[in-house]
Every structure is written in structure tokens, then in C-alpha cells.
TORLUM-75268 format. One line per 2 residues: number of its first residue (from 1); for each residue x, y, z of N, C-alpha, C. Coordinates in Angstrom, 1 decimal, decimal comma. Example, Ala and Ser with C-alpha at 12.3 -4.5 7.8 and 13.67 -1.06 7.14 Angstrom:
2
1> 13,2 -5,7 7,8 12,3 -4,5 7,8 13,2 -3,3 7,8 ~ 12,8 -2,2 7,1 13,7 -1,1 7,1 12,9 0,0 7,9
This chain:
230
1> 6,4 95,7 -72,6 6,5 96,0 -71,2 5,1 96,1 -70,6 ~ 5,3 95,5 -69,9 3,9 95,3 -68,8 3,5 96,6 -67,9
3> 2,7 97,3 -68,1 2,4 98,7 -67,1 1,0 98,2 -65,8 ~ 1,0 98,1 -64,9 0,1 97,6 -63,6 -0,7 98,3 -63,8
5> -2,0 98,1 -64,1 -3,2 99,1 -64,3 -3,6 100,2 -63,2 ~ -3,2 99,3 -61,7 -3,7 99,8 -60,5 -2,7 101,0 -60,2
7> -1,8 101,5 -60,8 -0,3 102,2 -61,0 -1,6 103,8 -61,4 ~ -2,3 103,2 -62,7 -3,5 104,0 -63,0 -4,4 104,5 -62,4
9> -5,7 103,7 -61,5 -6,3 103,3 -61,2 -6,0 104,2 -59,9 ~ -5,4 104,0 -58,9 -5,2 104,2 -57,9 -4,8 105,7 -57,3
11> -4,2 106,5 -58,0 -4,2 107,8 -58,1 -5,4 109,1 -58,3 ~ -6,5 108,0 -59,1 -7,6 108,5 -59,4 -8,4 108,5 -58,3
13> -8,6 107,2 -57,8 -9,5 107,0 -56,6 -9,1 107,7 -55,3 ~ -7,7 107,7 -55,1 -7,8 108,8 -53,9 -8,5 110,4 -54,0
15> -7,9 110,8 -55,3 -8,6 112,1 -55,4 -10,0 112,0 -55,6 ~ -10,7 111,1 -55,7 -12,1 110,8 -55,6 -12,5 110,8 -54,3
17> -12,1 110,1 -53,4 -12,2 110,4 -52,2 -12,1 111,4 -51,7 ~ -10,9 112,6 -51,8 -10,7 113,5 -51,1 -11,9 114,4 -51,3
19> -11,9 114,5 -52,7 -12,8 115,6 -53,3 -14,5 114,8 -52,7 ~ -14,7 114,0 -52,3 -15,9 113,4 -51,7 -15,7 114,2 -50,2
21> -14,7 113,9 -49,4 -14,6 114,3 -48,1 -14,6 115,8 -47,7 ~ -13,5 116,1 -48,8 -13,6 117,4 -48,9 -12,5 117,6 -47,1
23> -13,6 119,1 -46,8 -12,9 119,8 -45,5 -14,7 120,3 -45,2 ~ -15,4 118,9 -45,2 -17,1 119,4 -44,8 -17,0 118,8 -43,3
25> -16,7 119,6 -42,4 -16,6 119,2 -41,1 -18,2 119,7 -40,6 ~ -19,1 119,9 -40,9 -20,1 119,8 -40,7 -20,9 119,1 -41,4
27> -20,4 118,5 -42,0 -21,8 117,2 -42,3 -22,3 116,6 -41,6 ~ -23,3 115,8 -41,5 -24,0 115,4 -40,4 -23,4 114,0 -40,7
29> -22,7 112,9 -39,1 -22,3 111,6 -39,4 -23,7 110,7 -39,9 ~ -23,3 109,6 -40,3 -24,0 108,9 -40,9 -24,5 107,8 -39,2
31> -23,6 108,0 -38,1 -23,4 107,1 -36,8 -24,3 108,3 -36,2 ~ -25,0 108,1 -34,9 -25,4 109,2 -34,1 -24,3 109,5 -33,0
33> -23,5 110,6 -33,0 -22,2 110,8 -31,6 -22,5 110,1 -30,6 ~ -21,6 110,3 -30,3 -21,6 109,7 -28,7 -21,8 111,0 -27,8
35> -22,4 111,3 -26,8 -22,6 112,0 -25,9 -23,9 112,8 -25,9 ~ -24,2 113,6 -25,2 -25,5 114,2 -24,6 -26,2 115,3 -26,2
37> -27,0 114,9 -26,5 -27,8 116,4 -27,7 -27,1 117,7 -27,2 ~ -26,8 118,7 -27,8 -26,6 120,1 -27,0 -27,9 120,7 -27,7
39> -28,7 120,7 -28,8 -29,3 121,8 -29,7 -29,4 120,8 -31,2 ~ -30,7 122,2 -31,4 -31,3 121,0 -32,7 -30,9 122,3 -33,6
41> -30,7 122,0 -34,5 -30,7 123,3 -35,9 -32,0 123,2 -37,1 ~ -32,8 123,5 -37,1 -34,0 123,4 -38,0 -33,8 124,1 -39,3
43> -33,4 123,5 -40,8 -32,9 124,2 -41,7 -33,6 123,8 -42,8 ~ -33,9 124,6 -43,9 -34,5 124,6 -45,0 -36,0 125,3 -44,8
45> -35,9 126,3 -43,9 -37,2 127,1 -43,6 -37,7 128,2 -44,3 ~ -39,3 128,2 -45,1 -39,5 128,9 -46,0 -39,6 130,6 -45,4
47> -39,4 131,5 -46,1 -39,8 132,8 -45,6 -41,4 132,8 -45,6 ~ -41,8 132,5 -46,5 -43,5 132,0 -46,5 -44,0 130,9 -47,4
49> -45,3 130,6 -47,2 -45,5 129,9 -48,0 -47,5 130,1 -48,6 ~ -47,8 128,9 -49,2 -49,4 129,7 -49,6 -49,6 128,5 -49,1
51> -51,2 128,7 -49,0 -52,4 127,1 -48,3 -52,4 126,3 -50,1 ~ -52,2 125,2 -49,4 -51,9 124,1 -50,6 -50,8 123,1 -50,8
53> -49,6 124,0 -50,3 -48,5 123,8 -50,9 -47,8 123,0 -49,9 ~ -46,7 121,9 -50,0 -46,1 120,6 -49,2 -44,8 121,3 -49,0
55> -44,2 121,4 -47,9 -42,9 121,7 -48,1 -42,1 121,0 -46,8 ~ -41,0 120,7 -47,4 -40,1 119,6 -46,3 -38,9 120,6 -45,5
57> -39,1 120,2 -43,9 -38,2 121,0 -43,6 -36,9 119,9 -42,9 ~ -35,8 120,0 -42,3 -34,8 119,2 -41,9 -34,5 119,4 -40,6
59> -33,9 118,6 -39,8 -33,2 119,0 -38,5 -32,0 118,1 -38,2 ~ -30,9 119,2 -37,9 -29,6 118,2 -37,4 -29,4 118,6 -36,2
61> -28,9 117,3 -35,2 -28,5 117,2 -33,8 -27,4 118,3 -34,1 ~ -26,7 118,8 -32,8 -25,2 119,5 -32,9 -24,9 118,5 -31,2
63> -23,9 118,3 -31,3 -23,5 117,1 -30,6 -22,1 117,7 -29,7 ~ -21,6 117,1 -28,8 -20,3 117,9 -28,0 -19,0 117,8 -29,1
65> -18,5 118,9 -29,4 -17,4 119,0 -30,0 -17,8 119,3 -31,7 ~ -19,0 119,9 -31,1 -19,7 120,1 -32,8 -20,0 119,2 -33,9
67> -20,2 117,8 -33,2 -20,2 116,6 -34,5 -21,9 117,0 -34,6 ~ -22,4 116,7 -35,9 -23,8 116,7 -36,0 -24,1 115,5 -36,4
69> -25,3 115,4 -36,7 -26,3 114,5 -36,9 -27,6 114,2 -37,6 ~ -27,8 114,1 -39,0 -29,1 114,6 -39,2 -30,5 113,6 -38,6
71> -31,1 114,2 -38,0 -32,2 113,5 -37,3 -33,5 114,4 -37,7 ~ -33,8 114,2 -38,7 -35,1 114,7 -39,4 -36,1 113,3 -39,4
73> -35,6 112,4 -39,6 -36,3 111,5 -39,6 -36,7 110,5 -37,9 ~ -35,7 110,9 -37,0 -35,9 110,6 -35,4 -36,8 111,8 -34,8
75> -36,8 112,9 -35,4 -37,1 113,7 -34,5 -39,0 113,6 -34,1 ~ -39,4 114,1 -33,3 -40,6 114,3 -33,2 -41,4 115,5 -33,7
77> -41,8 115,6 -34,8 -42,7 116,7 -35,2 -44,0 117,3 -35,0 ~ -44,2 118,7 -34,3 -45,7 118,9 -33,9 -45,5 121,1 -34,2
79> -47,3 120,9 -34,8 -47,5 122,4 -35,1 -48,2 123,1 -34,0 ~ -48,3 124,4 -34,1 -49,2 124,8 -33,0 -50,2 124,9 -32,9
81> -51,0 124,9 -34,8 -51,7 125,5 -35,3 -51,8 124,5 -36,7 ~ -52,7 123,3 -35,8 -53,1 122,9 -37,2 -54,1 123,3 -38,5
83> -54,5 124,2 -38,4 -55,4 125,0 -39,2 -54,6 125,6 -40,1 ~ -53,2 126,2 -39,8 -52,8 127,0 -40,3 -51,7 126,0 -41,3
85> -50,7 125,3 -40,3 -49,9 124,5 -40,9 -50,4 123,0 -40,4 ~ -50,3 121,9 -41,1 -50,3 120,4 -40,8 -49,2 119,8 -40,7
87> -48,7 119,2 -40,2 -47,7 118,0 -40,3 -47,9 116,8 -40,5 ~ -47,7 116,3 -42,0 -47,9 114,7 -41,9 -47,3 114,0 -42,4
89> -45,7 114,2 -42,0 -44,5 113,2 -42,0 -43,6 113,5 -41,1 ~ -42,5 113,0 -41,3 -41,0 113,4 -40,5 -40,5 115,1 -41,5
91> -40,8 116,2 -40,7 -40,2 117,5 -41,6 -41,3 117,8 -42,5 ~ -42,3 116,7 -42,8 -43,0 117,3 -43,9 -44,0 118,2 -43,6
93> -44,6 119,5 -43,8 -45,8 119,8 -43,7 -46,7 121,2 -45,0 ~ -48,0 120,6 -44,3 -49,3 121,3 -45,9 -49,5 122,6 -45,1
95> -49,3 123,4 -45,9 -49,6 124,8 -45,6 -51,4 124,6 -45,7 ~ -52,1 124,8 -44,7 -53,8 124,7 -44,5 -54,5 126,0 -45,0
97> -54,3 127,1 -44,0 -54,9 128,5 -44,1 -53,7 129,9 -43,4 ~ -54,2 131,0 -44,0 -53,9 132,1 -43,5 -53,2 132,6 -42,2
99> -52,3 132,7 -41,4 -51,4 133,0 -40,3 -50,2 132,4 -40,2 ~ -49,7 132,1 -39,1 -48,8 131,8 -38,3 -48,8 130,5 -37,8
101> -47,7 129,7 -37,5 -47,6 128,3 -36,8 -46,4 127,9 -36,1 ~ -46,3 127,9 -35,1 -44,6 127,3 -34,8 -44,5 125,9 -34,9
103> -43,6 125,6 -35,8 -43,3 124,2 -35,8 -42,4 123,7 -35,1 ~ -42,1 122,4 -33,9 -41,4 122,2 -33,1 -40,9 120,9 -33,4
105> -39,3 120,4 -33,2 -38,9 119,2 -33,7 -37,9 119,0 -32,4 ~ -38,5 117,9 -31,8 -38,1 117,3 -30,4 -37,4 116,0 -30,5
107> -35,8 115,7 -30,1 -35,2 114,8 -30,2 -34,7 114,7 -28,7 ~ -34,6 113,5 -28,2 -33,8 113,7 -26,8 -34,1 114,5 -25,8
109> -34,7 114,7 -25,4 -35,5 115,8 -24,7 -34,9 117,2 -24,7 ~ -34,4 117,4 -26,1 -33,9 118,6 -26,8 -35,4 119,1 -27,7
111> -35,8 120,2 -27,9 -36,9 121,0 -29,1 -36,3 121,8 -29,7 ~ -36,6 122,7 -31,0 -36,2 123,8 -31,7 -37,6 124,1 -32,2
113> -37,8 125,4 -32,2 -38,7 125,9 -33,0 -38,5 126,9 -33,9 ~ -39,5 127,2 -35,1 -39,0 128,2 -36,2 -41,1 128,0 -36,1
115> -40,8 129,8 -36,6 -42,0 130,0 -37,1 -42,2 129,6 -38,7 ~ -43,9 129,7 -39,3 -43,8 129,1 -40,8 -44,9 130,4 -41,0
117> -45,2 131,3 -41,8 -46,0 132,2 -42,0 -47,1 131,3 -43,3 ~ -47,7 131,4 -43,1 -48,7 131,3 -44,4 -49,3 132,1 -44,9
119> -49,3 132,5 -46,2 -50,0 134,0 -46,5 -51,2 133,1 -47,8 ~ -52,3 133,9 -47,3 -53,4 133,8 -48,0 -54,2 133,1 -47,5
121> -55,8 132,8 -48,3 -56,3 132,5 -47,6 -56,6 130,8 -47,7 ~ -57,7 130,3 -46,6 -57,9 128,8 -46,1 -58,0 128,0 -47,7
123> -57,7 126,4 -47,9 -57,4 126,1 -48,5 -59,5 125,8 -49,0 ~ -60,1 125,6 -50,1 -61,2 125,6 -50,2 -62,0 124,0 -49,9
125> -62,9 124,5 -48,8 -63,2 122,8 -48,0 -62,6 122,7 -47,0 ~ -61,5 123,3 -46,6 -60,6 123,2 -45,4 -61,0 124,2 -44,5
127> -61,9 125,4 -44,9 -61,8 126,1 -43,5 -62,7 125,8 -41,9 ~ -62,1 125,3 -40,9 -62,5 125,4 -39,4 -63,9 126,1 -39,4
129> -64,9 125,7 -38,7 -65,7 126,7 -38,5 -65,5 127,3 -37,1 ~ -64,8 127,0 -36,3 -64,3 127,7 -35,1 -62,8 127,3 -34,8
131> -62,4 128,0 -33,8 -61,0 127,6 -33,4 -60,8 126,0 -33,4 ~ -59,6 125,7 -33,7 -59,1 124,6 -34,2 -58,7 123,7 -32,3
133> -59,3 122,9 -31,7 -58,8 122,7 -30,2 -58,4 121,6 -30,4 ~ -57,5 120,6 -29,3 -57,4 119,0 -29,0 -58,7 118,7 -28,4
135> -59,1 117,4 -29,4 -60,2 117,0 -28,7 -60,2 116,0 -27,9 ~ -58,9 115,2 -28,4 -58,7 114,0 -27,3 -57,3 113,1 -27,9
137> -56,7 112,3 -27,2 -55,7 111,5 -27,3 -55,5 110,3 -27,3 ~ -55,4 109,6 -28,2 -55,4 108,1 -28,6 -54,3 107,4 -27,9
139> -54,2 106,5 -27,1 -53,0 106,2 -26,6 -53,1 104,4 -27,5 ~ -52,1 104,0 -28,3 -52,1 103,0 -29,0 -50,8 101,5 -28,3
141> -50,9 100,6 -28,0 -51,8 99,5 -28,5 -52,9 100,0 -26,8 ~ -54,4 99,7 -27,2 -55,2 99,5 -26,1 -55,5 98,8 -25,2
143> -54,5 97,7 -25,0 -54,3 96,4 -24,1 -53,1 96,0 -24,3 ~ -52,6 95,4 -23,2 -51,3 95,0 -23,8 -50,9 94,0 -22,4
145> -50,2 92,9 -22,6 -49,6 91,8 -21,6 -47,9 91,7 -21,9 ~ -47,7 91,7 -20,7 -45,8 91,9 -20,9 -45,6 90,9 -19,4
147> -44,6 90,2 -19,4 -43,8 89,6 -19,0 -43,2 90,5 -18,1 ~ -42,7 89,8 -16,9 -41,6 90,5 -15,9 -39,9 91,0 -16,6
149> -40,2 92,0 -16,4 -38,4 92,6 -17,1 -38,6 92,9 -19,0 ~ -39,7 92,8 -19,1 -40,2 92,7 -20,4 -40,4 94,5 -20,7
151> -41,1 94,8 -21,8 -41,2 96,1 -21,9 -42,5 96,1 -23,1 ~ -42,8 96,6 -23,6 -43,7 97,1 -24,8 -44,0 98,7 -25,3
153> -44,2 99,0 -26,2 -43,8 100,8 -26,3 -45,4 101,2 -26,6 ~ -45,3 102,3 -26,6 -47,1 102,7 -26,4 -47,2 103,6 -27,8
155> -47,6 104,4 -28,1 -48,0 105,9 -29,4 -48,6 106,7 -28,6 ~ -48,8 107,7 -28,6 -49,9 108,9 -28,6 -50,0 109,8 -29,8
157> -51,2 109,9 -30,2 -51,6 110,4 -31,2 -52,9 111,5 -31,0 ~ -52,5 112,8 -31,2 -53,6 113,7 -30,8 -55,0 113,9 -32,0
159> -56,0 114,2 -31,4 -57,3 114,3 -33,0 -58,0 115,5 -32,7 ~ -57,3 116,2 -33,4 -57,9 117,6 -33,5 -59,8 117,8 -33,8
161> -60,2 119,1 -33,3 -62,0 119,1 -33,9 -62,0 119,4 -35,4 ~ -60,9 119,5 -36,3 -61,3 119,6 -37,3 -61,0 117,8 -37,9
163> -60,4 117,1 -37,3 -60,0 115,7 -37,7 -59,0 115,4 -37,9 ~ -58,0 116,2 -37,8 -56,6 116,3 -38,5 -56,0 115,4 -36,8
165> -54,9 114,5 -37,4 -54,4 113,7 -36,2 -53,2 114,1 -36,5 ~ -52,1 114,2 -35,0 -51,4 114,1 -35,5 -50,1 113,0 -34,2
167> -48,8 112,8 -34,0 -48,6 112,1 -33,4 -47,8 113,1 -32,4 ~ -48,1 112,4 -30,8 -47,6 113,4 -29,9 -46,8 112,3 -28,8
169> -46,3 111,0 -29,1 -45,6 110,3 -28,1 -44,6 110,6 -27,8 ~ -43,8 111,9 -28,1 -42,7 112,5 -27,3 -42,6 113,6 -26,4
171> -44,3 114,2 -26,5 -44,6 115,9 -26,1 -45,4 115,3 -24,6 ~ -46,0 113,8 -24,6 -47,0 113,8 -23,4 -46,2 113,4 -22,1
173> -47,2 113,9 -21,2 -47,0 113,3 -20,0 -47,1 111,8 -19,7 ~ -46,4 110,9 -19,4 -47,3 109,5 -19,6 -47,4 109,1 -17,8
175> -47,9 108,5 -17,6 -48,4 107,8 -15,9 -48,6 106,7 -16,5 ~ -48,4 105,7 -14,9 -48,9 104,3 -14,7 -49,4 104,9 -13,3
177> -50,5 103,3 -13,0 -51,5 103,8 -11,7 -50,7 103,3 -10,9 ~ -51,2 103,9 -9,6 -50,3 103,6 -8,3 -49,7 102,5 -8,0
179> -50,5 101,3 -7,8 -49,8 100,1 -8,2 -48,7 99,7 -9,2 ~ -48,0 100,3 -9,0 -46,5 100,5 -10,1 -46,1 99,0 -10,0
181> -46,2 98,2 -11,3 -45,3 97,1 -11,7 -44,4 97,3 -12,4 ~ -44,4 98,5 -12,8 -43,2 98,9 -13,8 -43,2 100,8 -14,5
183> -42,9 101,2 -15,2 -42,4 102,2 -15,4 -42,3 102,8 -16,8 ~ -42,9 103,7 -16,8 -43,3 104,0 -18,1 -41,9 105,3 -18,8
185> -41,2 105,3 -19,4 -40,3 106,6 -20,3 -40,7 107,8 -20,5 ~ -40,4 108,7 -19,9 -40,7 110,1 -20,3 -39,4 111,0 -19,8
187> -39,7 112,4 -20,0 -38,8 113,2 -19,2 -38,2 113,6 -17,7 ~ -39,5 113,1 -16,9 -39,7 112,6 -15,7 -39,0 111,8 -14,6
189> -39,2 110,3 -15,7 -38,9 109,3 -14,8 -37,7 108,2 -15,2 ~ -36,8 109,1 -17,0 -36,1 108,4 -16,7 -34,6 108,9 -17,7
191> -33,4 108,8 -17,5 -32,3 108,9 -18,3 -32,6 108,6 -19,4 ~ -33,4 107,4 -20,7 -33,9 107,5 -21,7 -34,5 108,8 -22,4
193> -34,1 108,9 -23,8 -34,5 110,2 -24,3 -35,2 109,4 -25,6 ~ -36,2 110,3 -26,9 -36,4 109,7 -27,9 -37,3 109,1 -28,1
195> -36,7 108,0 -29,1 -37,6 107,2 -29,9 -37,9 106,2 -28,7 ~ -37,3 105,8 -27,0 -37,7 105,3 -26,0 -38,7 106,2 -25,1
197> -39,4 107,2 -25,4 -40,4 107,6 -24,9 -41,4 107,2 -25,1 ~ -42,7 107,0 -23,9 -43,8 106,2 -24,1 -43,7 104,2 -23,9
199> -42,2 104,1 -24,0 -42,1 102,6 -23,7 -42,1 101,8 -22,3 ~ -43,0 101,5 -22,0 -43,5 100,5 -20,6 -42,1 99,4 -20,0
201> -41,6 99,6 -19,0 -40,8 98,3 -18,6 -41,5 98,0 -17,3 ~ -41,1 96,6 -17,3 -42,2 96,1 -16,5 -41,5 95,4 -15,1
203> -41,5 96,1 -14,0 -40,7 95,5 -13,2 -41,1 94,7 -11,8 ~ -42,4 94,6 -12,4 -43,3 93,6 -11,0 -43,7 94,5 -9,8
205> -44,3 94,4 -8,8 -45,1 92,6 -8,6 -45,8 92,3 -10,5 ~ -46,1 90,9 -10,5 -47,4 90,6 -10,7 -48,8 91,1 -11,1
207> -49,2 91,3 -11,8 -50,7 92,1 -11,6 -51,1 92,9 -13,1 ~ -51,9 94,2 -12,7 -52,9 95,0 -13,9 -52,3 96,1 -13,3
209> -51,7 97,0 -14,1 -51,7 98,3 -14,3 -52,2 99,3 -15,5 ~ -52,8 100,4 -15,5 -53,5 101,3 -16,0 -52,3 102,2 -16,7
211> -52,3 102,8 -17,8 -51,0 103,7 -18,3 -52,0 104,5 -19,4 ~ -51,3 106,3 -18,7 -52,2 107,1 -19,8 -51,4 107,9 -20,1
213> -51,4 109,3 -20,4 -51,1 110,1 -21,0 -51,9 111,4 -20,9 ~ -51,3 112,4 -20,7 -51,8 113,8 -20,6 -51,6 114,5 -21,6
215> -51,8 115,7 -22,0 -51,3 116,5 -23,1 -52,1 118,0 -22,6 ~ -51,6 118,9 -22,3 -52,1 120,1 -22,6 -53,9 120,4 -22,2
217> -53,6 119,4 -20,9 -55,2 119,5 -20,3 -55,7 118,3 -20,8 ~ -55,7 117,8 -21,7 -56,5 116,6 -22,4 -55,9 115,0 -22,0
219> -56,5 114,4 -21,2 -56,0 112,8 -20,6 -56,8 111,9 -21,6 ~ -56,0 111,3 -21,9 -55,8 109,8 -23,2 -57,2 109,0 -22,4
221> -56,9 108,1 -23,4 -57,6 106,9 -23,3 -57,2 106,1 -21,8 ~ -57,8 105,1 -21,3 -56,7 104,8 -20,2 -56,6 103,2 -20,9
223> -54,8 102,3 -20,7 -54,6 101,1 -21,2 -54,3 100,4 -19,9 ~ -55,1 99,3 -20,2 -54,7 98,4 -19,2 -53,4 97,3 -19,5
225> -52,6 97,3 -18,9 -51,2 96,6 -19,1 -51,1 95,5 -18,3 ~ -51,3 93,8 -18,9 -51,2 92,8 -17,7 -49,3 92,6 -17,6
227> -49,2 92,8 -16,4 -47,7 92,1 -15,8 -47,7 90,5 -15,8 ~ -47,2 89,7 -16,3 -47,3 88,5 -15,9 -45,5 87,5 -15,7
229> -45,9 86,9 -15,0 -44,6 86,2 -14,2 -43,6 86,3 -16,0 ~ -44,0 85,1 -16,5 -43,1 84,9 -17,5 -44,5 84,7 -19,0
């Protein structure tokens, strides 16, 4: 007598699935929802930590009707207090020196912040000899030619006085000069949220426009952007 393997086979695999799916209605989709950010949830945050040490933190979108999203890796990351904590990945950051830092993770013109305590003291070679300020803002590519209806995306990158850089193209103000050929992404100027902040579209006349960026008192570099027909 012949027995169908898949008679076998097939009983197993659903319960494989279930027990995969479960009743985890909060997992984060693997798709980003459809509809507006409501709130960021910032999770895997230490109670403290010491100067030396790397620690990764996460963030998931919460979306309408409660669907999430993990966007640790979309999000925009910045500290308050780079002396104290650094950031230099998506979630990742080096505990530097002794205090306090809020760390801020900006998606969609949504933020969350969680404080990170650091206990002890400056890491050895790393201590600041005065307060840690912005000393200026890198706005990246430094020239740039775009076509009518075309677009090109910009960076901002802040460089602290101790040297520590870090990236700020979703926290700045961005401008084009009065001669508007086109129209730069921000909170500002347009329904675009995200990883579209800082990106140039180019809507004519013809011509040279200037595109900078602000931050917290400190104005970028300035880029010159040619408009050209085609």
C-alpha cells in the first residue's frame, strides 16, 4: 500500500507556521503601513552604562491601528552630548565620558527621546578640554547640476570641536536662495517626510541656485546647484 508522504509532511508544516506566527500582533511588519507615523517607541535602553562600552539601541514606528514597524535602521540618529555619548551608526552608540545625553531618533517628522546615563569617568585620550560645541556643518555633494523636474539629495553632517562628526540631514533647516528653481525637502516646505529630507527638486526657470542648511545657530557650507534645461 502506497501512503502520500505529503499526508505526512503537511500537518507538520502548518503547525510550523502557526507556532512561527503565533498571536505576535505586535511585531513589527516586514512592509512599512500604510498611513501617517503616530509615535516612535525607542526599546532596548540601558539603565546605565560606563565610557568605553558600544551599545545598540532600536526603534519601532506605531502606525494607525497599531501596526508597527521596525525603523532602527530609517531612522535618524543624534545625541545631545557628544562628549558624553556618540553615535556612530543606525541605534548604535560609545558611551565617551561621565553624565547624561538624550538620544533622539527621528523618522517622518516624528522624534522620541530616552535619556542614556553614563557613569564614570572620560574615556582615557578622550577628555574635551572645554565644552563640547558645533563648530560647523558640512552640507555634501558641494556642487551639483540637475536637469528640469530632475532632483538630487544633499547630506548634512555636523563636526563637533572635539572632531567627532556626526550626521544631521533630517534635524536641519535647509533653504534655497531667492531665485527659487526648485525646492528643497524639509518640514517646512513639504508633505515628504524621512529618508526624502534634504532632497533638491528642480522646478525651473533655468539658472544657479545656492542651497544651505542651518542647525542650531550654525549655517552650512553654501552649494551651488546648476538648473539646466535638459
Amino acid at each position: 500500500m502506497r501512503v502520500s508522504i505529503s499526508r505526512f509532511i503537511l500537518p507538520f508544516a502548518i503547525i510550523a507556521i502557526l507556532l512561527n506566527l503565533g498571536c505576535r500582533g505586535d511585531t513589527p511588519a516586514s512592509i512599512e503601513p500604510v498611513g501617517d507615523l503616530q509615535s516612535i517607541n525607542i526599546f532596548n535602553v540601558p539603565q546605565s552604562i560606563r565610557p568605553g562600552q558600544v551599545h545598540a539601541l532600536g526603534a519601532t514606528g506605531i502606525y494607525p491601528g497599531n501596526a508597527t514597524f521596525r525603523i532602527t535602521a530609517y531612522a535618524n540618529w543624534a545625541s545631545s552630548d557628544v562628549a558624553v555619548v556618540e553615535i556612530f551608526g543606525k541605534g548604535l552608540l560609545r558611551a565617551m565620558g561621565g553624565g547624561t545625553a538624550t538620544i533622539t531618533a527621528s523618522y517622518r517628522g516624528v522624534s522620541r527621546s530616552v535619556d542614556i546615563l553614563v557613569e564614570g569617568a572620560a574615556i582615557p585620550g578622550t577628555e574635551a578640554p572645554g565644552p563640547v560645541e558645533l563648530s560647523s556643518i558640512q552640507v555634501d555633494p558641494t556642487w551639483a547640476s540637475v536637469a528640469m523636474e530632475g532632483s538630487v539629495q544633499f547630506e548634512a553632517t555636523a563636526i563637533y570641536s572635539n572632531g567627532v562628526t556626526q550626521p544631521l540631514t533630517n534635524l536641519v533647516d535647509w533653504r534655497v536662495s531667492d531665485d527659487d528653481p526648485g525646492f528643497i525637502i524639509d518640514s517646512d516646505n513639504s508633505a515628504a517626510w524621512g529618508a526624502l529630507f534634504g532632497l533638491f527638486k528642480a522646478t525651473g526657470p533655468v539658472g544657479t541656485t545656492v542651497v544651505s542648511c542651518e542647525y542650531m545657530g550654525v549655517v552650512s557650507n553654501y552649494v551651488t546647484v546648476v538648473v539646466r534645461e535638459f
